[in-house]
N, C-alpha and C positions, 0 to 999 in steps of 0.2 A: 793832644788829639787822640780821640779814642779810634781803633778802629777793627770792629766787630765783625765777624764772616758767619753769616746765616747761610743754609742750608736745605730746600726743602722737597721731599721727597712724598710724592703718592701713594700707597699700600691697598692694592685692590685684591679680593677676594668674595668670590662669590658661592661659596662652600656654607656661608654660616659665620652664626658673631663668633663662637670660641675660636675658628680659624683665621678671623680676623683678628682675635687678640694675640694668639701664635704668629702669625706673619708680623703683627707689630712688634711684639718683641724679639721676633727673629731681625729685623730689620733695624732695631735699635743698636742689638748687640752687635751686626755688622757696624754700623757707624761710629760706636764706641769704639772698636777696635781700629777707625782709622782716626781717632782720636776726638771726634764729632759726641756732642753731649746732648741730650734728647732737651728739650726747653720746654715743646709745649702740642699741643694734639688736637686736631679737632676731629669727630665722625663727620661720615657725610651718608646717612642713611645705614643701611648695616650693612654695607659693602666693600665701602672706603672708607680712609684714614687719609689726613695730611699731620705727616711729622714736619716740625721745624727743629733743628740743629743748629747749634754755635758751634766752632772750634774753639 
């Protein structure tokens, strides 16, 4: 039995795409640090970001 722990967290920012890109990677490197690995991303307009995580 496999059994997998997803993750998903919202990243809103309304400054702008570079700040969005900042915030995402700001908010990857927190996860990483609580052992959480980034998988996969969608945009949602240039405002938002949905990260999904594994442990």
């Amino acid at each position: 039995m496999i059994n997998l722990v997803y993750k998903s967290v919202v990243v809103e920012c309304s400054t702008g795409v570079e700040d969005l890109a900042k915030a995402i990677e700001k908010q990857a490197g927190e996860m990483l640090n609580k052992g959480y690995k980034l998988v996969t991303m969608s945009t949602i307009g240039a405002d938002k970001a949905i990260l999904v995580f594994k442990i």
